[in-house]
C-alpha positions as CSV (number, residue, x, y, z in Angstrom):
1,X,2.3,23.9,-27.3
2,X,1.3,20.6,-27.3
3,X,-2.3,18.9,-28.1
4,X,-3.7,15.0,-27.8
5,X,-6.2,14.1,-30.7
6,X,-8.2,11.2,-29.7
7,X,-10.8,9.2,-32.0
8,X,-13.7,8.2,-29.9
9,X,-15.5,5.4,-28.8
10,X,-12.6,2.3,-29.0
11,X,-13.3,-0.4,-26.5
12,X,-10.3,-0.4,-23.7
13,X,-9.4,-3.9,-22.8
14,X,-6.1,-5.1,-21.3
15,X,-4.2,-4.1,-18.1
16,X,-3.0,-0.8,-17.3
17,X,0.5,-0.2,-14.7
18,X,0.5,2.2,-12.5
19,X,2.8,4.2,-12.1
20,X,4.1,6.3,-8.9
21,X,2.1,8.9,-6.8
22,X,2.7,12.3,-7.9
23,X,1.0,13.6,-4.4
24,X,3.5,11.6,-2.7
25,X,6.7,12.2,-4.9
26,X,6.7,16.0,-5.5
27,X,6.9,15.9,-1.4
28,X,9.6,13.3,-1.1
29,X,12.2,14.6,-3.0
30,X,11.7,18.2,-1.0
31,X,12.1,15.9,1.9
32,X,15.0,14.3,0.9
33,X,17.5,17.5,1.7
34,X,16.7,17.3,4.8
35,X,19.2,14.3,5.1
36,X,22.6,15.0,5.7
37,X,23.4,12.3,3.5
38,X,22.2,10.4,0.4
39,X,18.8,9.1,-0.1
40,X,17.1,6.9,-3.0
41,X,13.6,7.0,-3.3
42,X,11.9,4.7,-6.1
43,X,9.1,4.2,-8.3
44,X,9.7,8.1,-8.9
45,X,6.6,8.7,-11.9
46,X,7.8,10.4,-15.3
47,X,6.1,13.5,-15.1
48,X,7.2,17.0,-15.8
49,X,6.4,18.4,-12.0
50,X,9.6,16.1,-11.2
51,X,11.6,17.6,-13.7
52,X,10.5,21.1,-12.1
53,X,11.4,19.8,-8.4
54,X,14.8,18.3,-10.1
55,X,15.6,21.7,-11.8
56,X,15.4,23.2,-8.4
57,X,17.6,20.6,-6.8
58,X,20.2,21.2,-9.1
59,X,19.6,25.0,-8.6
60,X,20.5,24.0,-4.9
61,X,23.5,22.4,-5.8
62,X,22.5,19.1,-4.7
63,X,23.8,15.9,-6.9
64,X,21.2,13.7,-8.6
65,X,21.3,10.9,-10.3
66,X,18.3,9.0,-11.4
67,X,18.4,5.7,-13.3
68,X,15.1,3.4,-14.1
69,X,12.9,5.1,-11.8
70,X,15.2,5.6,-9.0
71,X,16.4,8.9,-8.1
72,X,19.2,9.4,-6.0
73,X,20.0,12.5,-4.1
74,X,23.0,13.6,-2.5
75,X,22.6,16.8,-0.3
76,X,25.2,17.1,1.9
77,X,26.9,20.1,0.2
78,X,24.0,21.9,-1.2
79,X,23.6,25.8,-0.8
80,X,21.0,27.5,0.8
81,X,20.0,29.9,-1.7
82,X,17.0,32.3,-2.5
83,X,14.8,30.0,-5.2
84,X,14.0,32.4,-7.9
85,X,10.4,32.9,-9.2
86,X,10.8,31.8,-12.6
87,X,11.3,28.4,-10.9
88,X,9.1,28.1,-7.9
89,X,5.9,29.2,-10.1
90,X,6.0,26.1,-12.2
91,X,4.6,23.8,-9.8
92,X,2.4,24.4,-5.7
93,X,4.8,21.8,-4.5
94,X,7.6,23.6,-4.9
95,X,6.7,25.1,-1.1
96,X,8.2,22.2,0.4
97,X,11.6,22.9,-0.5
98,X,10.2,26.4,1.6
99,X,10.0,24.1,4.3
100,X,12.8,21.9,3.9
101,X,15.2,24.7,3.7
102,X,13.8,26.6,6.7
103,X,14.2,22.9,8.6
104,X,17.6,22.5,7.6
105,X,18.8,25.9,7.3
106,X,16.5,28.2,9.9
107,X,16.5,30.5,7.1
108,X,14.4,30.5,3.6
109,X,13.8,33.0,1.0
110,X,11.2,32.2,-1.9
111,X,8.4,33.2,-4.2
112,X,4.5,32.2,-3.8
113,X,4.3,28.7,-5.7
114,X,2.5,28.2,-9.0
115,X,0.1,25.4,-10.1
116,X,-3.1,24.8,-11.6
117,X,-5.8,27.3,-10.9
118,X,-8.4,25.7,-9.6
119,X,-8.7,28.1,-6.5
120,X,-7.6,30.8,-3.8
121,X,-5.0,27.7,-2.3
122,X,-3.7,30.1,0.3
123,X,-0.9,28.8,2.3
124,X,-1.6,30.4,5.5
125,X,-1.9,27.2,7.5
126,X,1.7,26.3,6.5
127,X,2.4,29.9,7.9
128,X,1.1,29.7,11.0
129,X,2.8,26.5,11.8
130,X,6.4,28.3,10.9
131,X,5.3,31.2,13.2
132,X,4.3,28.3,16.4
133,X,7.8,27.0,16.1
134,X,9.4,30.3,16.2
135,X,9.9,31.6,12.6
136,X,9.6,35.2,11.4
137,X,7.8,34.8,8.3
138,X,8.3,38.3,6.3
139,X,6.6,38.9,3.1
140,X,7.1,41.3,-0.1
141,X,4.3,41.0,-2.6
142,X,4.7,37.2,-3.6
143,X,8.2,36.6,-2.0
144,X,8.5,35.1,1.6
145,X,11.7,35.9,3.5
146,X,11.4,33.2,6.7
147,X,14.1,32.9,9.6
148,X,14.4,32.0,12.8
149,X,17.2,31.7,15.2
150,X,16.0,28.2,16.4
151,X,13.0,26.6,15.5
152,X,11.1,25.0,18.6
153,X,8.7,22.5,18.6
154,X,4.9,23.4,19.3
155,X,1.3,22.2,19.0
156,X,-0.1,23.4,15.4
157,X,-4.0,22.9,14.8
158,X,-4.7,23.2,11.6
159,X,-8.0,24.9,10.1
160,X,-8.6,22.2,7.9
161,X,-6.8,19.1,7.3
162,X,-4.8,20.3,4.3
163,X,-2.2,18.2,2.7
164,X,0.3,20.7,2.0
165,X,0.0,22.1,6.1
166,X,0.6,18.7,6.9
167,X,3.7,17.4,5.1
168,X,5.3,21.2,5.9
169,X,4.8,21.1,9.2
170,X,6.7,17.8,9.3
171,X,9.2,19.1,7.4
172,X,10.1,21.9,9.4
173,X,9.0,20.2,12.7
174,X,11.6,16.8,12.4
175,X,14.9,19.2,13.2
176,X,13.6,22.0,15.3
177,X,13.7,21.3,19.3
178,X,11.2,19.6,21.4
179,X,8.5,18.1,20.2
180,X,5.6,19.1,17.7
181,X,2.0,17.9,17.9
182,X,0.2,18.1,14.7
183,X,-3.8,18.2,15.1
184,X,-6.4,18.1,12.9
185,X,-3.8,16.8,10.6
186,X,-4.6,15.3,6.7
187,X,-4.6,11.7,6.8
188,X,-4.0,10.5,3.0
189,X,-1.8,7.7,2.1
190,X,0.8,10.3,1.0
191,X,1.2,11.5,4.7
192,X,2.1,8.0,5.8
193,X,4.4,7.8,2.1
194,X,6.3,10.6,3.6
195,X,6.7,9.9,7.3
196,X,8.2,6.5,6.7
197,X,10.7,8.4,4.3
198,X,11.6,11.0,7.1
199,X,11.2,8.1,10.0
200,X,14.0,6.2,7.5
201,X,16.7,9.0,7.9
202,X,16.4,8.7,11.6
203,X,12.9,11.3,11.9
204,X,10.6,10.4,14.7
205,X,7.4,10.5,13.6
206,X,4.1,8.7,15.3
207,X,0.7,9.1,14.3
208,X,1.0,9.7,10.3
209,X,-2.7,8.8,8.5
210,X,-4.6,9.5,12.2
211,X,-6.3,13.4,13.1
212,X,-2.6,13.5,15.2
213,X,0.8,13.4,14.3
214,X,3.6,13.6,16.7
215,X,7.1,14.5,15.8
216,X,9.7,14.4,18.0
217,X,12.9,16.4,16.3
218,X,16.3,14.9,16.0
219,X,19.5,17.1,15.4
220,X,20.6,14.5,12.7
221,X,19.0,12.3,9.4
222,X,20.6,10.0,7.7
223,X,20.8,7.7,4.4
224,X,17.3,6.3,3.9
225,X,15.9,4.1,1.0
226,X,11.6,4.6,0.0
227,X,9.5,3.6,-2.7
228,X,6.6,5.9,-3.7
229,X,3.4,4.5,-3.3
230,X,1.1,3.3,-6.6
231,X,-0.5,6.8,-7.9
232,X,-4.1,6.4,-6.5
233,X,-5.5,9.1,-8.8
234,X,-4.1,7.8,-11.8
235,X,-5.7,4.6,-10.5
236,X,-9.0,5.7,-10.4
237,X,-8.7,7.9,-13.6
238,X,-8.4,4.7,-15.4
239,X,-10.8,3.3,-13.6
240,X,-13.7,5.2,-14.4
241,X,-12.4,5.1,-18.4
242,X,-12.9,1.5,-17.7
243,X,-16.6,2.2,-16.7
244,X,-17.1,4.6,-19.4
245,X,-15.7,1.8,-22.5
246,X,-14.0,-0.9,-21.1
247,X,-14.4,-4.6,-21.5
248,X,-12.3,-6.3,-18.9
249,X,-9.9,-3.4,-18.2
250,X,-7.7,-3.7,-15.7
251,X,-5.7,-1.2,-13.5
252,X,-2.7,-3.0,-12.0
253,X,-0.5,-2.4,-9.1
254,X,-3.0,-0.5,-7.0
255,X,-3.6,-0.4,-3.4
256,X,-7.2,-1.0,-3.8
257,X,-8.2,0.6,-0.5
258,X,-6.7,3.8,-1.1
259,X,-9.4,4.3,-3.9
260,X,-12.4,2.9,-1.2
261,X,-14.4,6.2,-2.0
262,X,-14.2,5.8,-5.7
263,X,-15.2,2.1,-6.0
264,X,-17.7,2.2,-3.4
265,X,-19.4,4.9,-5.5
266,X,-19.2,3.1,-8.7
267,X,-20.6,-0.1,-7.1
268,X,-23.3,2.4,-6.2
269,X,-23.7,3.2,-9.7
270,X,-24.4,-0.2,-10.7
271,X,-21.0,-1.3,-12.0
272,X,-19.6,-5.5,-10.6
273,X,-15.6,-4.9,-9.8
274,X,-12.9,-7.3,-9.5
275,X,-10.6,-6.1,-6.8
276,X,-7.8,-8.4,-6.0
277,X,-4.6,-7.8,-3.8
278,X,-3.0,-5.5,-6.3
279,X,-5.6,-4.6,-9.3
280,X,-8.8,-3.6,-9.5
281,X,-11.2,-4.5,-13.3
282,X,-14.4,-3.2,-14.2
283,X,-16.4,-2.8,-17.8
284,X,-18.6,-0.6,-19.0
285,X,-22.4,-1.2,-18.9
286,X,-25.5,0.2,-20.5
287,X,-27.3,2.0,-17.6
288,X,-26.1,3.9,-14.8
289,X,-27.8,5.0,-12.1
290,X,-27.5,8.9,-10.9
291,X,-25.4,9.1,-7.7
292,X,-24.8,12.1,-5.3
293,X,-20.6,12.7,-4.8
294,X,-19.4,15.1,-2.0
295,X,-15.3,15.7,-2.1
296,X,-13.6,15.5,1.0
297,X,-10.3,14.6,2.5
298,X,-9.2,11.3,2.7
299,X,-10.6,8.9,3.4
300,X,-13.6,10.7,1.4
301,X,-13.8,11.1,-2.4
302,X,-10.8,12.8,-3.7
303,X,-10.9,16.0,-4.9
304,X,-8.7,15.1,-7.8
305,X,-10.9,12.6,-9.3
306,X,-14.4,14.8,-9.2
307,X,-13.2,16.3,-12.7
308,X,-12.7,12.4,-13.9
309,X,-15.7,11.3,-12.4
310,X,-18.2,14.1,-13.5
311,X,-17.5,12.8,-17.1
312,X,-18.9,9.1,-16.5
313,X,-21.7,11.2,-14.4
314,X,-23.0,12.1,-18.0
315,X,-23.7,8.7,-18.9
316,X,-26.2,8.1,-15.9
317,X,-29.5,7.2,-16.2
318,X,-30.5,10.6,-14.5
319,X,-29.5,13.4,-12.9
320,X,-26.3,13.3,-10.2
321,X,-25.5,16.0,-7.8
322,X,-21.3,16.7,-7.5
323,X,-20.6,18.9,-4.5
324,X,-16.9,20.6,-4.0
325,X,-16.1,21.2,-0.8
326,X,-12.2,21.4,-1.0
327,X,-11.5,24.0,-4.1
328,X,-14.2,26.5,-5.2
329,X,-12.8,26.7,-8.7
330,X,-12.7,23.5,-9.7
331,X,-15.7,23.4,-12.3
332,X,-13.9,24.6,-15.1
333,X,-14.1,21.8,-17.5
334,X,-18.0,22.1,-17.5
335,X,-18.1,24.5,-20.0
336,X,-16.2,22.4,-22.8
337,X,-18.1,19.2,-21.2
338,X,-21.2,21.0,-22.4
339,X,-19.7,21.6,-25.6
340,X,-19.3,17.9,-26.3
341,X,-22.5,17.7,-25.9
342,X,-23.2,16.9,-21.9
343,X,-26.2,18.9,-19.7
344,X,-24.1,20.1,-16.7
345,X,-26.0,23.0,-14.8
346,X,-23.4,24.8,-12.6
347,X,-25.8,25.8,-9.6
348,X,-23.1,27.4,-7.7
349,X,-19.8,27.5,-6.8
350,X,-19.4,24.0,-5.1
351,X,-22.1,22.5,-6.6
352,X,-23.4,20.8,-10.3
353,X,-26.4,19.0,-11.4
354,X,-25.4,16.5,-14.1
355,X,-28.5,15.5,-16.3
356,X,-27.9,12.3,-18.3
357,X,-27.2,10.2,-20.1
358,X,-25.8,12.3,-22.7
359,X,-24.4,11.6,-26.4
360,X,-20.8,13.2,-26.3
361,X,-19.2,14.4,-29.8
362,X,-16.0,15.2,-30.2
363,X,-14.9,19.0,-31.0
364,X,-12.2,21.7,-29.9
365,X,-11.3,22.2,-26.3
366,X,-8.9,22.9,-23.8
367,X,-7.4,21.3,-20.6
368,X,-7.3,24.3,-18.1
369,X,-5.8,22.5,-15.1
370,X,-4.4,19.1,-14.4
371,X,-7.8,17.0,-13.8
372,X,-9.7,19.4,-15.9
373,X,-7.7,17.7,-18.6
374,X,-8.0,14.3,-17.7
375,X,-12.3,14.8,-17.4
376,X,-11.8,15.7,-21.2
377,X,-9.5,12.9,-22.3
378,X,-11.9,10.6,-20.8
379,X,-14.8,12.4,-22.3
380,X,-13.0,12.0,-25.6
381,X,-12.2,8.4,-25.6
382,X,-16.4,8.2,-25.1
383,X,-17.2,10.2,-27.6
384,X,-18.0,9.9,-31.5
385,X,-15.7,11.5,-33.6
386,X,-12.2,13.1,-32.9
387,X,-11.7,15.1,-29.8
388,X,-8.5,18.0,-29.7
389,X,-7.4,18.7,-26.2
390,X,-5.8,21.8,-26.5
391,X,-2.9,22.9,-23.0
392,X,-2.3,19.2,-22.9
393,X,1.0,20.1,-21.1
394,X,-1.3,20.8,-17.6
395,X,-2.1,16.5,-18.0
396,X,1.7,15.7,-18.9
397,X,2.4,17.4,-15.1
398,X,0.5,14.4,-13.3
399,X,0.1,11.3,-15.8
400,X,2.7,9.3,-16.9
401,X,3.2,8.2,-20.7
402,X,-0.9,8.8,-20.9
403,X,-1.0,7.9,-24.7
404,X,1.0,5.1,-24.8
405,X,-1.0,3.5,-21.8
406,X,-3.9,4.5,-23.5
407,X,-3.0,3.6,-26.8
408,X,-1.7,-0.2,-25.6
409,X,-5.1,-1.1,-24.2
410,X,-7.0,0.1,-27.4
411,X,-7.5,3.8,-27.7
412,X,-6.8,5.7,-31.0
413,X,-4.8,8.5,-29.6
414,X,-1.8,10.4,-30.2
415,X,0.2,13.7,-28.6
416,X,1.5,16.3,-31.2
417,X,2.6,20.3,-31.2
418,X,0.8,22.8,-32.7
């Protein structure tokens, strides 16, 4: 097991490099076996959900190679075989190699994926679009037998515009017959990431980042070249770190309008940015004012930067409202928020009422999903004292070299087992 031990409330001033979008990588190298011959995608981040989705490559057969940040995958000869639990339950995207298989091969068997708890996450909308394009989807407790004897193009509505539906439906949709209308669709920046990936084998997709993608299937893909878009969570997790104890912090190579939502807010909360072409800087400043934040899909704040955010919402001059709407359990870092010494009142399941500002000390506590433990590192680079984040391994899944990011731009922090 592994912890990080911060000491508190060190000024962060430099420039920080993004790295590349885990939301958009964990989907393109699922994607990539659906080419019938070898792909490169770059910018790939140095997280541990890649080396899950490799491990499962390799599993498959494929061959991959991956030098500076480039992977290179060769799937022409790889085996369509049943993807053993112990595997698929490291990580929830390992459901696109679900759909990647069933695209490729009309025939799929695999285990429920894993990931952090931070709610019911059922896949039923992924479900219902194998069943409009012809798939028998047959289940046994947690493992999902899926066939079909062709898979035809249809018109899938989905519930809600879920990520996940959205880039599985593609995947299964770009080989199968006919054409498949996608409505309702998620319109994030990974979407598009991943269409131009599948439209660069030969895939013909229209409509990726609108309410209604279109994709008309082809019987063949080909070699294809993409580079992952800048991480725009990671982005903004540094961001708001910035506003909590920066002086002229800098988060480079950013799209800075795929994190709209988050600096619009922050301007709302009193903070002046510099946004350029490719960075965006802020500092920290002595008053904040309360704010209301409401997750939704994108374009609207992301539901993976609530968790960051609710820690600079303890430093407002006030009390803030944070509504959920996307994941009912995604409030569990309140409780060891509280015991650094914030006033979070959890009024329900969607909803908290943040009374601040609040003097944060640092103590014992524990990362219990992915942005669960970045809300506590950047709770303890605020606070006085040192901070131990215990399950540190749920942040090493999504942020790249943390500390040493972290540690070039002035934080006292370290990573160690125990």
């Amino acid at each position: 097991m592994k912890q990080i031990i911060v000491e508190g409330n060190n000024v962060l001033s430099g420039n920080i490099l993004i790295g590349g979008a885990k939301n958009s990588a964990v989907a393109l190298i699922p994607a990539a076996i659906l080419s019938d011959d070898i792909v490169k995608i770059d910018n790939v981040p140095d997280i541990s959900d890649i080396d899950a989705l490799n491990e499962i490559l390799r599993y498959l057969e494929a061959e991959v190679g991956e030098t500076d940040g480039i992977m290179e995958i060769n799937s022409k000869n790889i085996k369509n075989k049943p993807i053993p639990e112990e595997i698929s339950k490291k990580l929830r995207a390992s459901y696109y190699f679900m759909s990647a298989l069933l695209g490729r091969f009309k025939k799929v068997e695999m285990y429920f994926p894993g990931g952090c708890s931070i709610g019911a996450r059922p896949i039923d909308q992924t479900l219902k679009a194998y069943k409009a394009m012809g798939a028998l989807v047959e289940e046994y407790g947690n493992k999902y037998i899926i066939t079909a004897d062709e898979l035809i193009g249809s018109h899938v509505y989905l519930d809600m515009p879920s990520v996940g539906a959205t880039v599985n439906t593609m995947l299964v949709a770009v080989k199968a017959k006919g054409t498949t209308i996608i409505e309702n669709a998620a319109k994030e920046p990974e979407i598009v990431n991943i269409a131009t990936f599948l439209n660069n084998m030969g895939a013909k997709i229209t409509g990726a980042g609108t309410s209604e993608i279109v994709i008309k299937g082809v019987s063949y893909l080909g070699k294809a070249y993409i580079e992952v878009i800048p991480d725009r969570i990671e982005a903004g997790t540094y961001l708001i770190a910035g506003a909590l104890i920066g002086n002229n912090l800098r988060i480079c190579n950013v799209i800075p309008e795929h994190i709209d939502a988050l600096t619009l807010k922050l301007k709302e909360m009193g903070f002046k940015l510099d946004i350029g072409v490719d960075y965006v800087g802020v500092s920290a400043k002595d008053r904040i004012k309360p704010v209301r934040v409401k997750t939704l899909g994108y374009p609207g704040f992301a539901t993976d930067l609530q968790q960051p955010l609710t820690t600079l919402l303890t430093q407002c001059d006030g009390i803030s409202i944070l509504e959920e709407t996307i994941y009912e359990n995604r409030f569990k870092n309140i409780e060891f928020l509280n015991a650094m010494g914030a006033n979070i009142e959890k009024i329900d399941n969607r909803n908290i009422k943040i009374n601040g500002p609040s003097h944060l000390s640092g103590c014992v506590v524990e990362a219990t999903d992915l942005r669960a433990g970045a809300c506590l590192v950047l709770a303890a680079l605020k606070a006085n004292g040192v901070t131990y984040i215990k399950e540190i391994e749920h942040v090493l899944r999504g942020y790249e070299n943390i500390v040493e990011k972290l540690r070039a731009v002035g934080a006292k922090i370290q990573i160690e087992d125990y």
